[in-house]
N, C-alpha and C positions, 0 to 999 in steps of 0.2 A: 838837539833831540828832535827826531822825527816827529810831526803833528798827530796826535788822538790818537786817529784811523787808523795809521799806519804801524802807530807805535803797539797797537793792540793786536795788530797782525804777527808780531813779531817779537811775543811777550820774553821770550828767552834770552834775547839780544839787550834788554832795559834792567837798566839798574835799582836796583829798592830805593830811590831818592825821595823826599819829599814834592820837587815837582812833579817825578813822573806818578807819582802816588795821586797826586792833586790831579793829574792830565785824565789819570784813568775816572777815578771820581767821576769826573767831568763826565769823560763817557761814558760811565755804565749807569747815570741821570738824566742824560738829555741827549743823547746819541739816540736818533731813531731806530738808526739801524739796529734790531735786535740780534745781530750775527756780530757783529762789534760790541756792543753792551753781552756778549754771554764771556767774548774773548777779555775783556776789561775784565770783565767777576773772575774768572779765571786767573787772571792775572795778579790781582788783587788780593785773593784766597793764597797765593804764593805769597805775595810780599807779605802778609800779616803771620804766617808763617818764617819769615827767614829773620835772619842774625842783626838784619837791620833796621827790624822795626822796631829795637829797645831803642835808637836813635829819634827815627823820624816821626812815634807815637806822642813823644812828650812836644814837637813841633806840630803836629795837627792838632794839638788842643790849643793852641794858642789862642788870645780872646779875639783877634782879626779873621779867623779861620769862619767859613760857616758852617751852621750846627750838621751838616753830613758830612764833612770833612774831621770835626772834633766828635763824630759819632766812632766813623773809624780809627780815628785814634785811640778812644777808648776802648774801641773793640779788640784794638791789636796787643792792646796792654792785655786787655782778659784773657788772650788765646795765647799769648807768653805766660801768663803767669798759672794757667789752668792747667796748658797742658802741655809746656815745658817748663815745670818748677825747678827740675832737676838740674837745669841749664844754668841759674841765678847764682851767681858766688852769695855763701853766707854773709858772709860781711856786707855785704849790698842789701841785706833781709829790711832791714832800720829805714837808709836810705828812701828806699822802695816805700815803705810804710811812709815816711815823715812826706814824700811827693804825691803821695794819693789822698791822705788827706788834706794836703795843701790843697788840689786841683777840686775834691767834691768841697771844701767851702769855697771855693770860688766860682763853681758851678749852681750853688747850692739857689743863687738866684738866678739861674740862667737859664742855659737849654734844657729841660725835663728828662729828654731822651740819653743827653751825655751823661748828666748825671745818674740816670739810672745804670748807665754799661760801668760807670765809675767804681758806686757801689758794688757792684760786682766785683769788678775787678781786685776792692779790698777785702769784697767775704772771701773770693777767693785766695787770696794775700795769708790772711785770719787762719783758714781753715788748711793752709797747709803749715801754716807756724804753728797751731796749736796742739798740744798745751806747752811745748817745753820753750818753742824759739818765742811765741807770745803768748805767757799766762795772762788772766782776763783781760781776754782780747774784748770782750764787749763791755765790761766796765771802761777801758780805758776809752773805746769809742765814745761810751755815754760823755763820761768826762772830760774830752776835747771838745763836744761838741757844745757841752753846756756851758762852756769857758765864755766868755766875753770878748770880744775883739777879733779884729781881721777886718772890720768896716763890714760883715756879713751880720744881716738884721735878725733879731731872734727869733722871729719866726720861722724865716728860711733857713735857718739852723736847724731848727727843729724837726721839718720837713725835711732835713737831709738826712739828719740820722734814724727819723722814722724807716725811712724809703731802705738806707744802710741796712738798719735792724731788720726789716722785712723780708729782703733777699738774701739775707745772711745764711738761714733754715733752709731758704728756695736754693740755693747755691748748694748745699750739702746734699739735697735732695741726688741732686743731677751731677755732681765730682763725681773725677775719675779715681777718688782716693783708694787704696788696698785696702780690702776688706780689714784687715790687721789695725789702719789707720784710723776706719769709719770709727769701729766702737770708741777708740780712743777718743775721738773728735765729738761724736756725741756726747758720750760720758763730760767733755768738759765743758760743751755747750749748754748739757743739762745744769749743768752749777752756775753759768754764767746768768740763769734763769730769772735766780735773785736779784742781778742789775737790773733787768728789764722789765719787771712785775712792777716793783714803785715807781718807774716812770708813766708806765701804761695806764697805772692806776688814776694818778695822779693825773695828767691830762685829761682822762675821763670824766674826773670828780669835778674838776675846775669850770664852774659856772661861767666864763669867759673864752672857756678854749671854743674857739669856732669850729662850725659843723667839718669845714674841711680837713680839721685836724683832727677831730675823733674820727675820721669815716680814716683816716691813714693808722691812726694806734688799732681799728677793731682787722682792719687788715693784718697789721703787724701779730697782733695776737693771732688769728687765722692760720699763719704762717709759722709761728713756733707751738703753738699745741700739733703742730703734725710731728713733731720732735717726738710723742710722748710726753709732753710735763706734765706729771701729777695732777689730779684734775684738784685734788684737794687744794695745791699752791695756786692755781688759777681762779679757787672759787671766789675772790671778790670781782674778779674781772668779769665771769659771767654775772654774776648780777649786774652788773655795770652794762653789760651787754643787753640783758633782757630788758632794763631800763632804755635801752638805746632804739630797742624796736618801734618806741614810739613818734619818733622822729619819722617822717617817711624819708628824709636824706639821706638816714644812718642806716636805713631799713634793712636793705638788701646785704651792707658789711656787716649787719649787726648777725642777721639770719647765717652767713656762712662762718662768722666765727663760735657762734653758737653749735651750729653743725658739728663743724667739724672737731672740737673742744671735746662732745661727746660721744663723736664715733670714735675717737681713737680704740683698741684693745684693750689698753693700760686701763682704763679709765673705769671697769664695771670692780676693778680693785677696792676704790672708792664708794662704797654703800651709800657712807654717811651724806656726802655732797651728793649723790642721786636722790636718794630721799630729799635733801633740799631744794634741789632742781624741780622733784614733780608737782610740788604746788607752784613755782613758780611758771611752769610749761601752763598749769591749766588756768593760772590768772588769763593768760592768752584768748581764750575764751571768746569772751566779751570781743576785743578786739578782731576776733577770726570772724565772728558771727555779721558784725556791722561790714566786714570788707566782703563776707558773700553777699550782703543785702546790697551794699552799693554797687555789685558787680568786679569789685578789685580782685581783679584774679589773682595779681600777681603777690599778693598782701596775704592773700586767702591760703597762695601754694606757698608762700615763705614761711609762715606757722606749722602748715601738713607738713613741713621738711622736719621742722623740730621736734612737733609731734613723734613722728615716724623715728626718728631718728633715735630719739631717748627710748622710746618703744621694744624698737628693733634691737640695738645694740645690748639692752640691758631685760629684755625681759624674764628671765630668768633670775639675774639677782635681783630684781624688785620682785617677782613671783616668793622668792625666800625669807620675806619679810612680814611673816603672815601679819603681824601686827596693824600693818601699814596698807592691808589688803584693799581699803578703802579707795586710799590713793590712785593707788594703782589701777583698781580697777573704772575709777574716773577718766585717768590718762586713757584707758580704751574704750570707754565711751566717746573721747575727745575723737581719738582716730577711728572711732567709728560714723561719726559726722564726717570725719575728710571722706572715709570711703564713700559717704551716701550723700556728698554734696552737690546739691540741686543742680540740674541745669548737665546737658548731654557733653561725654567726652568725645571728638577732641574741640568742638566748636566753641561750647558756651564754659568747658572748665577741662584744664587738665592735670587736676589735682588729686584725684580720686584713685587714678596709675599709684601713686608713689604710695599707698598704701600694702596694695597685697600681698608685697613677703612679706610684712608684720605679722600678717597672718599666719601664714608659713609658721614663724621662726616662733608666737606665740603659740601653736598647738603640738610643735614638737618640743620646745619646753614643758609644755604639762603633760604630754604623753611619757617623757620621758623620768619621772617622777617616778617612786614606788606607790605599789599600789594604793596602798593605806593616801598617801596624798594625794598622787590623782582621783580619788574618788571623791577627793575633798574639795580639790580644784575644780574637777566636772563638775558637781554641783552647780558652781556660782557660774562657767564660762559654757556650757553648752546651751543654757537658752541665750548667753550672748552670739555663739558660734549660730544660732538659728535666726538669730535677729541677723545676721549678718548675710544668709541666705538670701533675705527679705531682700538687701539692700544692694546686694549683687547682682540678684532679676530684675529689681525695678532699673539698675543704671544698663542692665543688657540691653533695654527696651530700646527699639527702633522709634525717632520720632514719628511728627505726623507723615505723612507719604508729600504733606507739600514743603515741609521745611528739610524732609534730607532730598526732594528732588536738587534744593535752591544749594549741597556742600558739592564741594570742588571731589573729584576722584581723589586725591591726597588727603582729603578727611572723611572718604569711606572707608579709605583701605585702612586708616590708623584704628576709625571704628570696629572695623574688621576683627584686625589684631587685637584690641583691647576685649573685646568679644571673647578671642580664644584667651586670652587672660585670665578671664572671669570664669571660663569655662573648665581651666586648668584648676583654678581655685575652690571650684565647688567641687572636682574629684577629690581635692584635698581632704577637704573637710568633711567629707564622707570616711573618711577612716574614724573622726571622732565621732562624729554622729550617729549615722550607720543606714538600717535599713527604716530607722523612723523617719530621715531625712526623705525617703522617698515615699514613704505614706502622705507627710506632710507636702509634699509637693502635690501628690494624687487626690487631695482632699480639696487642695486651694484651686486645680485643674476642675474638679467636679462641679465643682460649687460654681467656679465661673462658667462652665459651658453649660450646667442646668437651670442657671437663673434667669427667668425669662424675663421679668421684669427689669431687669435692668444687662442690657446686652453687653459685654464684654469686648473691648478693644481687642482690636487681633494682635496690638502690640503685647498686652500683658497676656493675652493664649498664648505668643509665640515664644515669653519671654519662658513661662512655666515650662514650654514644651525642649525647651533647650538647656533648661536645668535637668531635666531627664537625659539628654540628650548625652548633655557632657559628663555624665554619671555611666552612663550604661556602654559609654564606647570603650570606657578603659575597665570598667568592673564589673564582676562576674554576678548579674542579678538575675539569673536563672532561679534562686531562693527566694525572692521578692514575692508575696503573695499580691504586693500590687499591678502588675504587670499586664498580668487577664486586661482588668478594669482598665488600664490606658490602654490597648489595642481595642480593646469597646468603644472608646471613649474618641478615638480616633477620626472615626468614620462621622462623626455629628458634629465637627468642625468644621466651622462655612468658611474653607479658602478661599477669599477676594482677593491676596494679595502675594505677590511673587517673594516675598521673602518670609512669610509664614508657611507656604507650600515648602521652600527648603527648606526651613524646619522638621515640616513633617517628613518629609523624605530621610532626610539624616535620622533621625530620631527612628523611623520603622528601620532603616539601614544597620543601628546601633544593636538594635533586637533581637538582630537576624541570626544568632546565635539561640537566642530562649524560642524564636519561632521553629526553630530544629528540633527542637525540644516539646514543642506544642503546635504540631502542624496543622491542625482542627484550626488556627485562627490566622491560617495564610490566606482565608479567604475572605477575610476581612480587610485586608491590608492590601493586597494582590493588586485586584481593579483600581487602588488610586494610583499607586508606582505604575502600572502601567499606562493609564488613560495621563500623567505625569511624563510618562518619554514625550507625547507629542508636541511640546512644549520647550520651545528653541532656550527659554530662560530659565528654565529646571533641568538644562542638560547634564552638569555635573550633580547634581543630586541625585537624580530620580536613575540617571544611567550605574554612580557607582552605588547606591542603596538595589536594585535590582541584578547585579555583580555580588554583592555580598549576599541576598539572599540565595540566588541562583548557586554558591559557593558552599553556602552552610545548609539549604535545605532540599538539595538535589534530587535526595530518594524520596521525597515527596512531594513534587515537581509535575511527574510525570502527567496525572489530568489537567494540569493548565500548562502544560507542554503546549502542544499544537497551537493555544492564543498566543502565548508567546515570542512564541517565532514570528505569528503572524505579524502580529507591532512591532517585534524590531526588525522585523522585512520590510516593511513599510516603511518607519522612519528611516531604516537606511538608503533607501531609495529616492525618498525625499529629501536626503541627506537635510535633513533636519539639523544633527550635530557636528561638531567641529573635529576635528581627524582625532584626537585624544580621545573622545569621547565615543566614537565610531571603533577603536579599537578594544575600548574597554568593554562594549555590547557585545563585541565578537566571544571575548573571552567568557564574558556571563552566559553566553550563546552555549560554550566548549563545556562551560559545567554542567549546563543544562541538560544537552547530550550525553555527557557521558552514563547517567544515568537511567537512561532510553534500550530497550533491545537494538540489536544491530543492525536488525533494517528496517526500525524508525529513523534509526541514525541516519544510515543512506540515503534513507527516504527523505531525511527533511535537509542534510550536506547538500541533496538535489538540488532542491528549491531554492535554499539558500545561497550557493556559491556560484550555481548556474549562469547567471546575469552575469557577475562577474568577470567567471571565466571567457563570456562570452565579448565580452566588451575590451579581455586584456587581448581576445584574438584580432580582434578590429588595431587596436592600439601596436598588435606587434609586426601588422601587418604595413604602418604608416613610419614614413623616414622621423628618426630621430628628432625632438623638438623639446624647450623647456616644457608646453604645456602638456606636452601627454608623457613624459618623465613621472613629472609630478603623480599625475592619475595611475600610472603601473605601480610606483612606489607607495601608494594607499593601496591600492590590490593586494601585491603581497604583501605589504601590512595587515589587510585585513585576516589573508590565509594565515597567516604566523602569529598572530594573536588567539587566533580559533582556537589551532593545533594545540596552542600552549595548553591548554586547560582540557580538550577535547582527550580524555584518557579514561578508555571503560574497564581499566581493570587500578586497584589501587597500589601505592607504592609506599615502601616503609626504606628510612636509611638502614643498612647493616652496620658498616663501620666505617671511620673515618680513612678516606680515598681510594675504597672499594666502590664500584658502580652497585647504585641500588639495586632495590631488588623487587619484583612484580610479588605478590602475597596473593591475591585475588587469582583465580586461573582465569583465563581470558575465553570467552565463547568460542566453539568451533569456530573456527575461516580465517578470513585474511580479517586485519585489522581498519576499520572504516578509512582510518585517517592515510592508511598505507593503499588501500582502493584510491579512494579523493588523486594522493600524489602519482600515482603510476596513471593515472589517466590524463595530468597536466603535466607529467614528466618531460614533453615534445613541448608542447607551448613555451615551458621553461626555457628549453633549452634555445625555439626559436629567439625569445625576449632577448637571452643571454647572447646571442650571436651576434644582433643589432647593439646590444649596450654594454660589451664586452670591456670598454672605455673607461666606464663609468663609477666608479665606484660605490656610490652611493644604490644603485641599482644592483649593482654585483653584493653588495652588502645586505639590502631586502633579502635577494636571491637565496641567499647561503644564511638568513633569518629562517626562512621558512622549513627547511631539511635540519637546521641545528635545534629550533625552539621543539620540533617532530623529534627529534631522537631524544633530546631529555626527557621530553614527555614519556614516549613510545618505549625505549630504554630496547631490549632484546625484540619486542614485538614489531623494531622499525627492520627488522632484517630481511626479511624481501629485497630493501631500496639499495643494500649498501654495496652490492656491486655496482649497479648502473651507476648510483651517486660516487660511486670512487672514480669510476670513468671518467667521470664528466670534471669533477673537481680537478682531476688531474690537465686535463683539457683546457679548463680553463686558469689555470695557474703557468700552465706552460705557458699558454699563449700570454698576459696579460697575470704577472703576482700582484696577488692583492691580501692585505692582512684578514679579511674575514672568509678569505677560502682557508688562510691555515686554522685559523678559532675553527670552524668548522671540522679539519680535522685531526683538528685533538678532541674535540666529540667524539669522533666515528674513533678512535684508538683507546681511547678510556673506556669505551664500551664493547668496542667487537673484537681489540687485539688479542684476548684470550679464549677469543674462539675458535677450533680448527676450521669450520667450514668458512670463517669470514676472514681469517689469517692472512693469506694471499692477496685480494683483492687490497686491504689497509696496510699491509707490507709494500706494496707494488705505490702505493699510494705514499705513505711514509718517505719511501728511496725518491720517486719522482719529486718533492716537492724540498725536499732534502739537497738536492743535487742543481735546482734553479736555486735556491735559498743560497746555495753558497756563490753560484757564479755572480748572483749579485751581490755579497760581500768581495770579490775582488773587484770587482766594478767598484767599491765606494758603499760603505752602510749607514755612512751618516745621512745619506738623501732616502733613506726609508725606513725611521725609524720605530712607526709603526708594524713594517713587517719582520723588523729585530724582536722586537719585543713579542709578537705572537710567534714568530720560530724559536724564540727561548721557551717560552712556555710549550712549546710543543714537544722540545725536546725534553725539557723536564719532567711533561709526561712518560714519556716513554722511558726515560732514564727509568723511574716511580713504579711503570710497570714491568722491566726488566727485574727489577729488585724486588715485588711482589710475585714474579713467577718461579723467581731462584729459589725465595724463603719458600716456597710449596714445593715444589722440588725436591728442596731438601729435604722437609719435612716428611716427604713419600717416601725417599729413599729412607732416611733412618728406620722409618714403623717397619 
């Protein structure tokens, strides 16, 4: 046989033998070479597959072998028998059985790792014989292994058919069996259930079983409650279980077989053992209490799990027990400490997470109750639902400014998230609460920001201020009589600190709806968002809260228009913000305007795009280069974000994939946005002649004329001759996917117009006729421009079939 290297170069040529099997081993271990070690795995992945490894598997187990060579033997057995069962003559079923349990007690003290691929190998053995070719297959397991003899010690005996029992459920989990098979297999699994309960118990009970071997039975349990078994047949094992928690060695098995025991579905079947479970949960108690005092986080979250757990899963059938009301509403006290336990997520605890579906899933339980009962149930839970309020602002709270300077960026941003967590959760809970829940907020805000004697942390103003926050962005509080009072209340906040200032930003941003509505208190609000742009660390606040306002209160706008522009002329020229943010100003800009007479608009598109334009004429004047690429492609970004929003007449949909329709009649004249482009129409086109190449420039380009016609819709008609020219111009010379997007704009809109007919025809055939010459050229190298000439064509198909159906329509009347 060829040596390692070579043999691995040439895996097709080598035979499934035992040596060459070993040779590979060798290399795909200790072969540096990783081009050799991928061909070995390769190779190996075949042999453990073919006809020869029922031969050579029972020879790599051998006891001289080492434990990665009897790994793979074991592995090759499981991948024959998993998932080529069909392969095995019946009469060999026996056989097969009588050699695997031979091999795991003789493993049973040995390699860890073989024996576990072993196990396997006979669940999966088990679970293709069951039930008819081996009835109780795990009785008889139990019973071989408890037998005497073999020269294997009983405790490693025991250990073996733990480890057996454990992967046996894990094995079924992940079979390829036919669904036909599963239920069968289950079903007989579930009976074998009976074998496994008096052992488990039993080991449990036994005042001499050492820790390693209960911490292997609370696994094993773990592993077959995901079966479904009856939580009633289990219920001595969990108390065995909750008695285990006290161990800190069993701790951690003890907490997931507990878990998982009573999340199953089956399991809220079982009343009677939940109501047993919940005093048992809240003896926990004591215990949970002393592991937050000593810091044991992890002691602290393995409780919160079970807590939560029995909670979650069941709150509703404990909700139906009014009898037992007590109980229950103990256990949510319980989980109400996990939500509100000391110390900030995610540095000092992160345990407080795993509560809030509880929340969730307990107030749509009692919402979903008839009336007569939910009023019953309100009662008792909505001053808890407020207590719960409490305990959600105070964990929102930002530490002091020196201990979150001292967390890594990976425990801001979790902070972050946990934030909108909390934030999601207080919208929740405003459906049961309602508009008290915001009085209440407005009361504990007043109180703190009037008390002179004792000053208020900007932590807990910010925290109040974000409880409003996360209320009023998704719900309609335009009815709130509290509302006035916090835009009052607003302005007598002493921001010192950069993350109360975005509070305040988001929060007046969240408004910007009721300020539409109440425009008399824009001027309240106004001067801080603005005096707020200049401020590199409130750029995304203060930019997208002055975009929302600029959006929702437009027609009342107009006398703090002209300040307006002034500061975002100003910070854009100081380029104060980051391109995102510069773009988003533009658009707040376009709202602004549109709500302006026509030559204010002019008048202030002047001032404002002037520099600009004046700077892309410099830029298109100078040879090609990454860095003033860059600065053209923020240019027209800035025009194309303007445009978008910059619409003084309004637009309503007709119907679905008919072009909208203007409703407003537009002022005498040409349209601002349609002046602006006919005057940079040449500049354009200079830029485009230098960066014809480029795509990413050519895509700006045809941003700026596409984001103007969706706007503009019929009033962009003036442009769409010269822009069909040019489109055309530059597709010929140089196709690129955003000149065709662009015009299937220009045809969803003007092809049903006679005067624009011609021009988007001329334009259509032109772009049609390159389109195809490079499908014979090869379409696979542009599959971008397939995809936007499908869509273009699909337009046109859309409006050929929209022109017929009217058509016809004519003709019949």
């Amino acid at each position: 046989m060829d040596a390692p290297g070579r043999a691995a170069q040439s895996p097709d040529s080598l035979e499934f033998t035992v040596e060459n099997v070993e040779k590979a081993l060798h290399q795909l271990y200790y072969d540096p070479n990783i081009e050799n070690k991928n061909l070995a795995q390769k190779w190996l992945m075949q042999a453990q597959v073919s006809p020869q490894a029922w031969q050579f598997c029972w020879v790599l187990l051998s006891p001289d072998k080492v434990p990665e060579i009897q790994y793979f033997g074991a592995s090759a057995l499981h991948t024959k028998i998993s998932r080529y069962w069909c392969d095995i003559p019946v009469e060999q079923y026996d056989s097969l059985k009588t050699q695997l349990f031979s091999q795991i007690a003789r493993f049973a003290s040995g390699s860890k790792i073989v024996l576990t691929r072993l196990c396997v190998a006979l669940a999966s053995l088990a679970l293709n014989m069951m039930p008819e070719a081996w009835p109780a297959a795990v009785s008889e397991m139990v019973r071989v292994f408890q037998e005497e003899g073999g020269g294997v010690d009983g405790r490693a005996r025991c250990l073996a058919l733990l480890e057996l029992l454990t992967v046996l459920p894990e094995e079924f989990q992940t079979s390829r069996l036919p669904q036909y098979r599963r239920g069968q297999v289950r079903g007989a699994l579930g009976q074998e259930w009976a074998a496994v309960f008096p052992l488990l118990q039993q080991l449990l009970r036994q005042s001499d079983s050492p820790g390693f071997i209960k911490a292997k039975v609370l696994k094993c349990l773990s592993s077959w409650v995901l079966l479904d078994v009856p939580l009633s047949e289990s219920e001595g094992l969990l108390t065995e279980s909750f008695a285990a928690l006290r161990d800190p060695e069993l701790f951690d098995t003890a907490v997931e077989a507990v878990v998982n025991a009573i999340s199953q579905p089956d399991s809220q079947r079982y009343v009677n053992t939940l109501l047993k479970l919940v005093p048992q949960v809240l003896q926990l108690q004591d215990q949970l209490h002393q592991a937050v005092q000593s810091g044991d986080m992890e002691t602290s979250h393995g409780i919160c799990r079970i807590a939560v757990a029995l909670g979650e899963n069941h709150s509703r059938a404990l909700l139906e027990q009014v009898e037992q009301w007590q109980g229950f509403l103990a256990l949510v006290n319980m989980i109400m400490f996990c939500t509100g336990i000391p110390g900030h997520y995610p540095v000092n605890e992160t345990t407080s997470s795993l509560t809030l579906t509880f929340w969730y899933t307990l107030q749509d339980d009692i919402l979903s109750f008839e009336a007569e009962k939910q009023a019953l149930y309100l009662q008792v839970y909505r001053p808890v639902y407020f207590q719960l309020v409490d305990v959600l602002l105070h964990k929102a709270q930002f530490p002091s400014d020196e201990e979150y300077a001292s967390w890594s960026s990976d425990e801001k941003e979790q902070f972050r998230i946990y934030r909108v967590d909390i934030s999601d959760t207080l919208m929740y809970v405003f459906e049961m609460l309602g508009v008290e829940l915001l009085s209440n907020l407005y009361d504990k805000l007043g109180r703190l920001l009037t008390n002179t004697d004792q000053p208020a942390s900007w932590q807990h103003t910010e925290a109040l201020l974000y409880g409003f926050q996360s209320i009023a962005e998704t719900i309609d509080v335009n009815y709130s009589d509290v509302i006035p009072g916090l835009i009052g209340l607003i302005p007598r906040i002493s921001i010192n600190n950069v993350q109360l200032a975005d509070t305040v930003m988001f929060t007046i941003g969240a408004l910007a709806e009721w300020l539409a509505d109440h425009p008399v208190m824009l001027s309240s609000v106004l001067p801080l968002v603005l005096h707020a742009l200049g401020n590199p660390e409130l750029s995304v606040s203060s930019v997208s809260t002055l975009k929302k306002i600029c959006r929702e209160c437009k027609h009342d706008l107009p006398p703090y228009a002209a300040n307006i522009v002034a500061v975002s002329q100003e910070v854009l020229i100081k380029q104060i913000h980051k391109t995102s943010q510069c773009m988003w100003l533009m658009q707040a800009l376009g709202f602004l305007l549109s709500a302006l007479p026509v030559e204010e608009i002019l008048r202030n598109l002047h001032s404002l795009i002037t520099p600009y334009i004046q700077q892309l004429e410099k830029l298109a004047d100078e040879t090609p280069n990454p860095s003033n690429k860059l600065a053209i492609i923020h240019i027209l970004g800035l025009l194309s974000n303007l445009f978008t929003t910059l619409d003084v007449t309004r637009q309503e949909e007709e119907g679905e994939g008919a072009p909208p329709a203007k409703t407003t009649p537009p002022e005498p004249g040409p349209n601002p946005v349609v002046v602006v482009l006919q005057q940079v129409f040449a500049l354009i086109q200079t830029v485009l002649s230098k960066w014809l190449n480029d795509s990413q420039v050519v895509e700006a380009v045809c941003a700026i004329f596409e984001k103007s016609v969706k706007t503009l819709l019929h009033d962009f008609a003036p442009m769409v001759s010269q822009l069909s020219e040019m489109l055309g111009q530059m597709y010929s010379t140089i196709p690129q996917a955003s000149a065709l997007d662009l015009t299937r704009q220009m045809v969803y809109i003007f092809a049903s117009q006679t005067d624009h007919f011609s021009p988007i025809k001329a334009l259509f055939e032109l772009v049609t006729s390159v389109t195809l010459s490079i499908f014979q050229q090869g379409p696979r190298d542009h599959p971008d421009i397939v995809d936007s000439f499908m869509q273009l064509q699909a337009q046109v198909c859309f409006w050929f079939l929209i022109s017929f159906t009217f058509s016809s329509l004519s003709l019949s009347l």
